[in-house]
TIVO-742807 format. One record per residue (C-alpha): x, y, z. Coordinates in steps of 0.02 Angstrom, whole numbers, padded with zeros to 5 digits, always signed. Example, Ala and Ser with C-alpha at 12.3 -4.5 7.8 and 13.67 -1.06 7.14 Angstrom:
<pts>
+00615-00225+00390/+00684-00053+00357/
</pts>
This chain:
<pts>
-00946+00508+01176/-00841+00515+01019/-00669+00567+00985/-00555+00556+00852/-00407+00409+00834/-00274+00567+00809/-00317+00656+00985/-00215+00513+01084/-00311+00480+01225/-00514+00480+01312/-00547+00572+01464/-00699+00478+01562/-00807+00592+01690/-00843+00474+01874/-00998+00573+01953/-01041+00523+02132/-01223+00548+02169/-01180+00642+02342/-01008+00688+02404/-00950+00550+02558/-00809+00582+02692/-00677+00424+02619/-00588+00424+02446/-00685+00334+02331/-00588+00230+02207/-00665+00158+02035/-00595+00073+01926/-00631+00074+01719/-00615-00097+01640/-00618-00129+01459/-00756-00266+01417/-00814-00326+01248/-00705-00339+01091/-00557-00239+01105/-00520-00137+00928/-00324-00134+00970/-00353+00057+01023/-00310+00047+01184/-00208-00049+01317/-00267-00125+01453/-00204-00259+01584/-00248-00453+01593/-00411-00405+01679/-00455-00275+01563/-00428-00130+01691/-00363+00030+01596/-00346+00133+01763/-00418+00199+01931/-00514+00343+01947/-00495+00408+02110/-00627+00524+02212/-00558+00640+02353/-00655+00634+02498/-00792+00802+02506/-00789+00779+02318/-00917+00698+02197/-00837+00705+02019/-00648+00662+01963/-00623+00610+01801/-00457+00466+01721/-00370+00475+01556/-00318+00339+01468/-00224+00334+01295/-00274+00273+01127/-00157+00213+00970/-00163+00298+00828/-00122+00171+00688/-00108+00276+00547/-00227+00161+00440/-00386+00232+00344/-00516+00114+00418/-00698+00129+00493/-00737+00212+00632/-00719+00092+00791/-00814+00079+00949/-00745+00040+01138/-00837-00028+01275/-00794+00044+01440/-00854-00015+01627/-00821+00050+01786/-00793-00087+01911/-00843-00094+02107/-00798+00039+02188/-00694+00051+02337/-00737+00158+02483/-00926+00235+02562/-01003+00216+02371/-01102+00105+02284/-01131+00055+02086/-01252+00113+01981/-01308-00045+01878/-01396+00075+01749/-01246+00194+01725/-01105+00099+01744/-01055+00077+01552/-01020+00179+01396/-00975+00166+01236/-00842+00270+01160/-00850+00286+00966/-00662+00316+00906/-00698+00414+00729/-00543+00370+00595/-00468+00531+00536/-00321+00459+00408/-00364+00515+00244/-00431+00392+00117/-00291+00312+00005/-00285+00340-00185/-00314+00219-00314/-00268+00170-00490/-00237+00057-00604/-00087-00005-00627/-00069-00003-00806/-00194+00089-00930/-00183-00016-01093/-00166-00194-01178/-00170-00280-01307/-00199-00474-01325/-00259-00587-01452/-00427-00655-01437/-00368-00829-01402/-00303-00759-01238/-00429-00835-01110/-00423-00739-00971/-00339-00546-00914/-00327-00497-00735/-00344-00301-00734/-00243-00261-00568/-00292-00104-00453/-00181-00029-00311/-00202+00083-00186/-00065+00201-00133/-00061+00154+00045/-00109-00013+00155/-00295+00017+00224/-00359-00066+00383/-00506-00133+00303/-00570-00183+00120/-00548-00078-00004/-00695-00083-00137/-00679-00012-00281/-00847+00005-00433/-00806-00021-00596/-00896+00021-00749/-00881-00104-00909/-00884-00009-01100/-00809-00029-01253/-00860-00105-01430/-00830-00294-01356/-01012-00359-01334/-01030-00466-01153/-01080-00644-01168/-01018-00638-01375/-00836-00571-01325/-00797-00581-01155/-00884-00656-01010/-00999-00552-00863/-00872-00466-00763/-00880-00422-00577/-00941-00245-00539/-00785-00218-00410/-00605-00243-00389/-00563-00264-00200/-00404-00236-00117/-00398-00357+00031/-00372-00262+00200/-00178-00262+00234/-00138-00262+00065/-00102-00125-00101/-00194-00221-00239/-00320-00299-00287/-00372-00367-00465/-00519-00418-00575/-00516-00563-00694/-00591-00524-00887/-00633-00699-00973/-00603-00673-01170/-00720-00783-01278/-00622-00831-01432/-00779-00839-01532/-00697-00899-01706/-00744-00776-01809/-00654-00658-01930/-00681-00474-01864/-00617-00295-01812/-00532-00282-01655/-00612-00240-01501/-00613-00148-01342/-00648-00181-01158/-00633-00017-01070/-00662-00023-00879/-00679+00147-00785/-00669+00160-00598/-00814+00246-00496/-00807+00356-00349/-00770+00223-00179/-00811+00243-00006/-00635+00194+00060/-00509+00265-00071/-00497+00438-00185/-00486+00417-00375/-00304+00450-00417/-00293+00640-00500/-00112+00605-00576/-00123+00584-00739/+00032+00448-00737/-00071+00348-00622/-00226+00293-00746/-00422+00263-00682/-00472+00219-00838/-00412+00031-00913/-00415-00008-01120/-00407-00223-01172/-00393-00206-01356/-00409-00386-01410/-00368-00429-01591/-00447-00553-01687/-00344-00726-01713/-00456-00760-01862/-00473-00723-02043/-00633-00668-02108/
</pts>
C-alpha cells in the first residue's frame, strides 16, 4: 500500500482465514531499516491488533511523522508477529511493505550572486548555489557552461553539477582560471542552471539562475 507522509498515520487490515470462538491478538512489528517515519518500541512492535471473537478482520492504526523535508519517497517494512489465541501465522502473508510517498514541495534554487569580475591571474572561483529550504536528501543541480572563454585555453573542464549536500542550503562549484599570458579581450564564463529533479528553478528575478565570470586580461598585448 502507499500513502502519503502528510496523511499522519497507516491503517493495516488483519484478515483471519475463518472466524474462531477466542480473541485473537496480533501484533505488527517494524523489521528492516526504519526511515524515522514511525515509532516503535525496543522490539520493534508498533501495536496490537486485536480480533473479537465470531470475527475474522479488525484492522490497527499507527502514526507516521511528517518531517516537513522534500526528500524521496520512503518505504516501511511491516510484520505481524505470533498471534495469540485459536489462530495460526501465515508464513506467506505475514509482511508488507508500505511505500510512504513525500508530498513537501520541491525547494527553489539560485544562485547566489549573478555576476563577477576577476582578473585572469585569479586561479580559481567557486560559483555558490542555494536552495531556499533544507532538503532531506542531495540536491543536484545541471549546469550548462557558455560564454566566449574557450575550456582547456581559459578555464579548466568544469563539473556538470553543483550539489547541495542533504541538510544543508548551498552548495558550490569550483571554476579553475588559466592565466594563459597573453594580451587579449576579456572574457566570459556564463553558467546556466537546468531543470533538477529535487529543486524548482527560482522564478524571482532578484534571485538569478543564470551566473556571468567576466575575467579581464592581466596582460598587455
Amino acid at each position: 500500500i502507499s500513502v502519503n507522509e502528510g496523511d499522519g498515520f497507516v491503517t493495516v487490515g488483519i484478515t483471519l482465514a475463518a472466524p474462531v470462538t477466542a480473541d485473537v491478538s496480533v501484533p505488527l512489528l517494524l523489521v528492516g531499516e526504519n526511515p524515522d517515519l514511525v515509532v516503535a518500541d525496543e522490539h520493534g512492535r508498533l501495536g496490537e491488533v486485536l480480533i473479537p471473537a465470531g470475527e475474522s478482520v479488525a484492522s490497527l492504526s499507527f502514526p507516521i511523522i511528517d518531517d516537513l523535508l522534500s526528500e524521496d519517497d520512503e518505504t516501511i517494512r511491516l510484520q505481524l508477529g505470533m498471534p495469540g489465541g485459536y489462530a495460526s501465522l501465515d508464513p506467506s502473508r505475514s509482511t508488507m511493505d508500505v511505500q510512504v510517498l513525500d508530498d513537501e514541495p520541491l525547494p527553489k534554487v539560485s544562485f547566489v550572486k549573478g555576476y563577477q569580475q576577476v582578473e585572469e591571474s585569479v586561479g580559481q572561483i567557486l560559483v555558490t548555489a542555494r536552495i531556499s529550504e533544507v532538503a532531506g536528501r542531495d540536491v543536484v543541480v545541471p549546469i550548462e557552461v557558455l560564454g566566449t572563454a574557450e575550456v582547456n585555453l581559459d578555464y579548466s573542464p568544469v563539473n556538470a553539477s553543483i550539489i547541495v549536500p542533504e541538510g544543508q542550503t548551498t552548495g558550490s562549484v569550483a571554476i579553475d582560471v588559466i592565466d594563459d599570458n597573453l594580451g587579449e579581450p576579456n572574457e566570459s564564463i556564463v553558467i546556466k542552471m537546468d531543470e533538477s529533479e529535487q529543486a524548482m528553478l527560482s522564478e524571482d528575478p532578484s534571485q538569478p539562475i543564470e551566473y556571468l565570470l567576466v575575467v579581464s586580461t592581466s596582460d598587455t598585448p
